[in-house]
C-alpha positions as CSV (number, residue, x, y, z in Angstrom):
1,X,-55.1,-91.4,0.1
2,X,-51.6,-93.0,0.3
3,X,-50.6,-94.2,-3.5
4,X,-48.8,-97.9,-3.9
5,X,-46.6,-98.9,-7.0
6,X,-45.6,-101.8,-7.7
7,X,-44.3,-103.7,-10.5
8,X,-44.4,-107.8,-11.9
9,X,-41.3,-108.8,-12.8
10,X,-41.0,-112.5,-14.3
11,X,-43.2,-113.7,-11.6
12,X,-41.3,-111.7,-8.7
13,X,-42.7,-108.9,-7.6
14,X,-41.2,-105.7,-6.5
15,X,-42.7,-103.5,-4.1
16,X,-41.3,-100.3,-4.4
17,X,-42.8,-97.7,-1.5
18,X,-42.6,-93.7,-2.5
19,X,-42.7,-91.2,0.0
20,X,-45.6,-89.4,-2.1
21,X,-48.8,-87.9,0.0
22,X,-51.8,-86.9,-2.0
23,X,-52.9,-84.5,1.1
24,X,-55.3,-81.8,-0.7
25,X,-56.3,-78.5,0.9
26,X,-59.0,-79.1,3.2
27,X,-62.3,-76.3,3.2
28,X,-63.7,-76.1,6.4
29,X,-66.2,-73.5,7.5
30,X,-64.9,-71.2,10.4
31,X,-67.4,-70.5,13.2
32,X,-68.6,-66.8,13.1
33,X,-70.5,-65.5,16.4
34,X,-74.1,-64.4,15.5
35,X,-73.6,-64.4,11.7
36,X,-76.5,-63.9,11.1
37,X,-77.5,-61.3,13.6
38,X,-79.8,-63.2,15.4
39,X,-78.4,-63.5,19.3
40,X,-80.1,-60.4,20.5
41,X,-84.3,-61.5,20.6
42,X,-86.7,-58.6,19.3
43,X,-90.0,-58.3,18.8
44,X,-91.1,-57.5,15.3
45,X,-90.3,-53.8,14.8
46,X,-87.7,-53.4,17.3
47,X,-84.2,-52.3,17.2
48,X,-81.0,-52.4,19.5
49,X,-78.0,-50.3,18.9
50,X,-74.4,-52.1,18.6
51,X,-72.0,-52.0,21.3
52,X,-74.6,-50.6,23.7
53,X,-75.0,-52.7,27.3
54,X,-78.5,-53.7,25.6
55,X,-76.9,-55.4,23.1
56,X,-75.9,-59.3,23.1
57,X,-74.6,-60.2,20.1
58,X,-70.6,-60.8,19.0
59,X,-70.8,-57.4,16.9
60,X,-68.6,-54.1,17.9
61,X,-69.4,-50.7,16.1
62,X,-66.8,-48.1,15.5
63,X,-68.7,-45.0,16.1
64,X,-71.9,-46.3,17.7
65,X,-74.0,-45.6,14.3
66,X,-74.9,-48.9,14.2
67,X,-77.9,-51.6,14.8
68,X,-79.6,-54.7,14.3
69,X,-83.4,-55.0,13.8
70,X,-86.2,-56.8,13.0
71,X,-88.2,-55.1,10.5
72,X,-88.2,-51.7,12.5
73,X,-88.9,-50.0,9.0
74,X,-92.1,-51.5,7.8
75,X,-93.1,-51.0,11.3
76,X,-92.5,-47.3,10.5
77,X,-94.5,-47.5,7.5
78,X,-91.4,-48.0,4.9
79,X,-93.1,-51.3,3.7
80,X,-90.2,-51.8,1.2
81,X,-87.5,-52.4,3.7
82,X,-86.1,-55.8,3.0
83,X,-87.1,-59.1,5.2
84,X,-83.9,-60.4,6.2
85,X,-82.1,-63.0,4.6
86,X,-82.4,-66.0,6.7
87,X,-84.1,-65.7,10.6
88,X,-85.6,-62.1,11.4
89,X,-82.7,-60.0,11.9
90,X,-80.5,-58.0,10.3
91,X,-77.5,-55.5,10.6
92,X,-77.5,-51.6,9.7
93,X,-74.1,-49.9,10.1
94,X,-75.0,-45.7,9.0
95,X,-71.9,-44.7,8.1
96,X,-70.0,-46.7,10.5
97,X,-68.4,-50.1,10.8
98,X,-69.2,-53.1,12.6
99,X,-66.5,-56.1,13.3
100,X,-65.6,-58.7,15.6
101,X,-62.3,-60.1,16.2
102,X,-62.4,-64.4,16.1
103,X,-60.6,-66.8,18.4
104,X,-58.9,-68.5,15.4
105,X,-55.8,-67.6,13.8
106,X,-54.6,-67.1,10.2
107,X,-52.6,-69.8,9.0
108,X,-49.8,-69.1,6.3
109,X,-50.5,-70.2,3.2
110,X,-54.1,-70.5,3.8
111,X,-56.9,-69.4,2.1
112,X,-60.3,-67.4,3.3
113,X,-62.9,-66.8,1.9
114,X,-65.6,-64.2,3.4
115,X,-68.9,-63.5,2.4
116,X,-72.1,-61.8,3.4
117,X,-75.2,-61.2,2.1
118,X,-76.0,-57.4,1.4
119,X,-79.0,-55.4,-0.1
120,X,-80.8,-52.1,-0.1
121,X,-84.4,-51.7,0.3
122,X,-84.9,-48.0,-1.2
123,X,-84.4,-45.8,-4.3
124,X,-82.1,-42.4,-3.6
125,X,-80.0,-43.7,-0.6
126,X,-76.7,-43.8,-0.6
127,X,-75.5,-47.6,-1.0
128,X,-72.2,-47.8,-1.2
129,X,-70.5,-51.0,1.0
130,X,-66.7,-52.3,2.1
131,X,-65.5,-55.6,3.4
132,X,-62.4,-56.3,5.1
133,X,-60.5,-59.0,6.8
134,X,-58.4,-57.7,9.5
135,X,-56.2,-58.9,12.4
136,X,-56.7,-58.6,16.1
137,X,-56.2,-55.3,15.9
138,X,-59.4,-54.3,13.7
139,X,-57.4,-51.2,12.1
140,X,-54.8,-53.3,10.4
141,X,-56.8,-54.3,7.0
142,X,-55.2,-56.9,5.4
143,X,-57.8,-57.1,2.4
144,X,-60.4,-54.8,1.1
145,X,-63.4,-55.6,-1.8
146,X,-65.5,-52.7,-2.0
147,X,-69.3,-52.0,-4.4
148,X,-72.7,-50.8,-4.2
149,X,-75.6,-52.6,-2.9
150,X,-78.9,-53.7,-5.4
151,X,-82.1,-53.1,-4.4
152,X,-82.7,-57.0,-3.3
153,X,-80.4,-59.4,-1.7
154,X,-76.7,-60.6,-2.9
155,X,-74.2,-62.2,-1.6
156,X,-70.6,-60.3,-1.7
157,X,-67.4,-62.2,-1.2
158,X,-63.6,-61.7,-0.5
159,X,-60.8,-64.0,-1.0
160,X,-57.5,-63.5,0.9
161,X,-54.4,-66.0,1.0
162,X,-52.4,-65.4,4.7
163,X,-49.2,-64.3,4.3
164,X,-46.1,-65.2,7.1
165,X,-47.0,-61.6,8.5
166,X,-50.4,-62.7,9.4
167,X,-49.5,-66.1,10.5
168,X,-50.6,-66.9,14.3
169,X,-52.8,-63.5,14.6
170,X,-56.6,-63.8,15.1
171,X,-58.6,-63.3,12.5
172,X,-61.1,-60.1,12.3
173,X,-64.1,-59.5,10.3
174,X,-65.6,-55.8,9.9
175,X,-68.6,-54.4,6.9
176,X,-69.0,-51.1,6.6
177,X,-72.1,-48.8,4.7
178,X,-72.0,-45.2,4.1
179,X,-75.7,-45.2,4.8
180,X,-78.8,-47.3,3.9
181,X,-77.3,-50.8,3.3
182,X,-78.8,-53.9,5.3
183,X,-76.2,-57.0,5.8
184,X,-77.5,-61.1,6.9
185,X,-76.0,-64.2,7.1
186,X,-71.7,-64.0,7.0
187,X,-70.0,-67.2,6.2
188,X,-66.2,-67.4,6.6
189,X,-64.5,-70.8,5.0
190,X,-60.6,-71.3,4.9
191,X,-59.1,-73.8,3.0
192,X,-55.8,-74.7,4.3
193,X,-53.3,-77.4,3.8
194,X,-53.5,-80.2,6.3
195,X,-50.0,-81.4,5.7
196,X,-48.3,-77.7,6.5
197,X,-46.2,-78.1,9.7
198,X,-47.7,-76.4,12.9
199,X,-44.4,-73.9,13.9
200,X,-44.6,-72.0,17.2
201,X,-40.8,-70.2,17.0
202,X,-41.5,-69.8,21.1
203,X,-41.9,-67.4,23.7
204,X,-40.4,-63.7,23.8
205,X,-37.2,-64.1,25.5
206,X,-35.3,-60.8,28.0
207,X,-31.7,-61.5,28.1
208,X,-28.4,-59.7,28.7
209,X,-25.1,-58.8,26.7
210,X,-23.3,-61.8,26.0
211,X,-25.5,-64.3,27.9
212,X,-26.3,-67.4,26.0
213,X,-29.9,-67.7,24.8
214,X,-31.1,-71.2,24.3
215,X,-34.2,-71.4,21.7
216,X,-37.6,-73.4,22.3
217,X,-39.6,-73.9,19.4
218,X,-42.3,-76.6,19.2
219,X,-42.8,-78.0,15.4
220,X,-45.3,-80.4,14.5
221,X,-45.1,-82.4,11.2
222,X,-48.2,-83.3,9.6
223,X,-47.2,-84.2,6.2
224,X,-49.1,-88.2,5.8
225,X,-46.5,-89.1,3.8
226,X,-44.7,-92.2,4.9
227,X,-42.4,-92.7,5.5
228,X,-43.1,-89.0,6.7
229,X,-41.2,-85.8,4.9
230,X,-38.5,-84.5,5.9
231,X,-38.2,-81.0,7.9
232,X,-35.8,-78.4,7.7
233,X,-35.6,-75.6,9.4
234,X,-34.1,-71.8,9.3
235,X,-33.1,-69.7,12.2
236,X,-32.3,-65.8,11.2
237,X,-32.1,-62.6,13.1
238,X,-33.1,-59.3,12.7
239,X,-31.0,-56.9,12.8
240,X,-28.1,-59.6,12.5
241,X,-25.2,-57.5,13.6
242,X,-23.4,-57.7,10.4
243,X,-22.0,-54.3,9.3
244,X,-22.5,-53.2,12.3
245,X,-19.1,-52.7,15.1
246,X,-21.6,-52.4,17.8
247,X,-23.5,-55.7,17.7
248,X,-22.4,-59.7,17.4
249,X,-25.1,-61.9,16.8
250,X,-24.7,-65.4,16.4
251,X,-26.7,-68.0,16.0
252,X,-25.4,-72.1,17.2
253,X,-26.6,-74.3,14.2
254,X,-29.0,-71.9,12.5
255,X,-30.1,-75.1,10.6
256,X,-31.4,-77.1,13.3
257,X,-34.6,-76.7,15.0
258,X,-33.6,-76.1,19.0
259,X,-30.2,-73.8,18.4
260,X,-28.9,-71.0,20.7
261,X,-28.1,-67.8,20.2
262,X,-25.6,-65.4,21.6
263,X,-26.1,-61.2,21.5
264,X,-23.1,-59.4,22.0
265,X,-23.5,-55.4,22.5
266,X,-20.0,-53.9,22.3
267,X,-21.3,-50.4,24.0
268,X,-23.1,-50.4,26.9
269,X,-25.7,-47.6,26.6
270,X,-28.2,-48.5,29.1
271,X,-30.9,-49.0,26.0
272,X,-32.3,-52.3,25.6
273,X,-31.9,-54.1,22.1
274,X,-34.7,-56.0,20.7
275,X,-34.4,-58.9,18.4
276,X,-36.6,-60.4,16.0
277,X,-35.8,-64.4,15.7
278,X,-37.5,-65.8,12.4
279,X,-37.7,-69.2,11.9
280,X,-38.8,-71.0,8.7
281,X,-39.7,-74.5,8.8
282,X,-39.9,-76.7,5.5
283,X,-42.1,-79.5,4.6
284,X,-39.9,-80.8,0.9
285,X,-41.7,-80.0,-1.7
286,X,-43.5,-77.2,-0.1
287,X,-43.9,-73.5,0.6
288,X,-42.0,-73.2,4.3
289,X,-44.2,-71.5,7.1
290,X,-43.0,-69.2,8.8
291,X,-42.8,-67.5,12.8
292,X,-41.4,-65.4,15.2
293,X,-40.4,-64.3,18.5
294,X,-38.2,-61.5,20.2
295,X,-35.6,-61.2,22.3
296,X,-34.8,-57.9,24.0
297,X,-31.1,-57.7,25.1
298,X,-29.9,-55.5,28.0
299,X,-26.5,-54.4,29.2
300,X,-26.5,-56.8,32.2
301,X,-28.4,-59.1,33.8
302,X,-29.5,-56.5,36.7
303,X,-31.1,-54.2,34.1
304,X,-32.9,-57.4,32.8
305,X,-34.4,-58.6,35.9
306,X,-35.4,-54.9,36.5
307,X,-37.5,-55.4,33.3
308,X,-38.9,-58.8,34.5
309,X,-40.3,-56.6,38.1
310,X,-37.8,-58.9,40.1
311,X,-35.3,-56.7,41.0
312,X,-37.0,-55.0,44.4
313,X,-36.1,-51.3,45.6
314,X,-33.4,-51.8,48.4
315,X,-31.8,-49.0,50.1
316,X,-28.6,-50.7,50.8
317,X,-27.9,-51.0,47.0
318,X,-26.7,-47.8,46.4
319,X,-25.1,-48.5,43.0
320,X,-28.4,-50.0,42.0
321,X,-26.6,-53.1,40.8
322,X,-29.1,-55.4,42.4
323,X,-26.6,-56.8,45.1
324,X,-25.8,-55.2,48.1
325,X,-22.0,-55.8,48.6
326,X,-19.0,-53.9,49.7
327,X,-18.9,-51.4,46.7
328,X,-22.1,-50.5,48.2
329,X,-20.5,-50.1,51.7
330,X,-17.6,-47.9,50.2
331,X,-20.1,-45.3,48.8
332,X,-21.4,-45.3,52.1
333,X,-18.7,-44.7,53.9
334,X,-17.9,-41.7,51.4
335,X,-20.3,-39.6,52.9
336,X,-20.2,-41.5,56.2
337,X,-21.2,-39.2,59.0
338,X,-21.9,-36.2,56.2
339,X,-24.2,-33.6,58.1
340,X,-25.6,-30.9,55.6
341,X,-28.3,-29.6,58.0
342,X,-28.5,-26.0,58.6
343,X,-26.4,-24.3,61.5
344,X,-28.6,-21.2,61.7
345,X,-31.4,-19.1,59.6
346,X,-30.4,-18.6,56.4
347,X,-32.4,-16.6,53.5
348,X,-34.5,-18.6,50.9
């Protein structure tokens, strides 16, 4: 909702228009695969094991000590094993973990909020539970909450704001029990500012000593605002060369959003120099969000393409300069007409 002042003033009135936007963080509820255990079918008192070709569900397991079922224990005469929560499934994980990695993406600033229903069904078990939120990579935690189950259903919850680190990467779930916990039903919300700008910093650029590198972000403002806020933007570069006599990096208009940047190596080593290009975009009167992209810098622009697989074995390029030219021939005609082939038997 877009706020109007205006003022009376002896009969004339004044319209005065403020750039203010009264944009609120917007909860949405993010879309978790079988989140409530329920893609695989089973008949009552069946089980499947997680991550086994049987299985159908979104679910992974870590060590393959885990498994949905419905009701397997009261089939097995344990008639105070918990109903599920909702549906007729539910997950075990014995001392394992279970996860699944999600097509969306953290946003910076943003904040999540996971929960999942948990709840042991005997007396004398262990019942001790974890709950993480992880990246694509299902090792990298970024948040933990940890506790012990009851002996009915409850619902346990995590709350984690994304930082610029974990900006752009997908966003992993994984619960883990040390033995006889049951989990149903997870709910992932994220409540994020709709206003935020969207910053892609670009692609991963290979380049050579010297060589000009001009950069390609694509920025979307979304403040509602109007007129619209303003953006500014940050470039900086890590490392940045300064203090150091054997790198020059500089950066066109560091300010602006589409600058270029230039990567000087002053010894030629044959190693290839990677660059980390951060750039922060700000929405006035907001936190700026934040991305990156790398650049990896080699001695020449041979050793670059030789990265890129376009630089194709040729026997005529002796130097291994990527063009075949007279320095080439001259090496050749070093050893032109050489003949080291044995003369007569010799002893090994």
């Amino acid at each position: 909702m877009k706020k109007a002042l205006s003022s009376a003033i002896v009969g004339i009135v004044l319209a005065v228009f403020l750039p203010v936007s009264s944009a609120k963080a917007v909860q949405q509820e993010i879309t978790v695969p079988d989140a409530s255990f329920e893609d695989h079918v089973l008949a009552e008192g069946g089980y499947v094991d997680i991550g086994t070709a049987g299985y159908t569900g979104a679910w992974e397991s870590v060590s393959g000590d885990a498994w949905v079922d419905y009701g397997y224990w009261r089939a097995d005469g344990w008639p105070e094993d918990l109903y599920a929560h909702s549906g007729n499934n539910k997950a075990y994980p014995y001392e394992d973990y279970i996860y699944q990695i999600l097509d969306e993406t953290f946003i910076e600033g943003g904040t999540y909020t996971l929960s999942v229903w948990a709840g042991q069904p005997w007396v004398g078990y262990a019942s001790d539970w974890r709950l993480y939120l992880t990246t694509e990579d299902y090792t990298n935690e970024l948040i933990e909450t940890s506790g012990t189950a009851g002996l009915d259903w409850e619902q346990i919850s995590l709350e984690y704001t994304a930082t610029a680190a974990a900006h752009g990467k997908k966003i992993g779930i994984k619960i883990w029990s040390n033995e006889e916990v049951s989990f149903d039903d997870v709910t992932l919300t994220s409540l994020v500012d709709p206003t935020a700008p969207d910053v892609d910093a670009g692609d991963d650029m290979i380049t050579w000593s010297g060589r000009i590198v001009q950069l390609d972000p694509n920025v979307v403002n979304n403040d509602t605002a109007e007129p619209q806020g303003t953006l500014t933007y940050l470039w900086t570069a890590e490392p940045d060369g300064i203090g150091d006599p054997n790198l020059d990096v500089e950066i066109t208009s560091a300010d602006t959003e589409n600058p270029s940047v230039t990567i000087t190596k002053a010894v030629l080593s044959g190693n290839v120099t990677v660059i980390t290009m951060t750039l922060a975009v700000t929405l006035e009167g907001k936190d700026p969000v934040i991305d990156t992209m790398t650049i990896r810098v080699y001695d020449n622009s041979c050793l670059a393409a030789i990265d890129l697989g376009l630089a194709l074995f040729d026997p005529t390029d002796i130097d291994g300069d990527c063009i075949t030219n007279f320095t080439d021939f001259a090496l050749m005609v070093v050893t032109w007409l050489g003949d080291y082939s044995l003369t007569e038997p010799a002893a090994k």
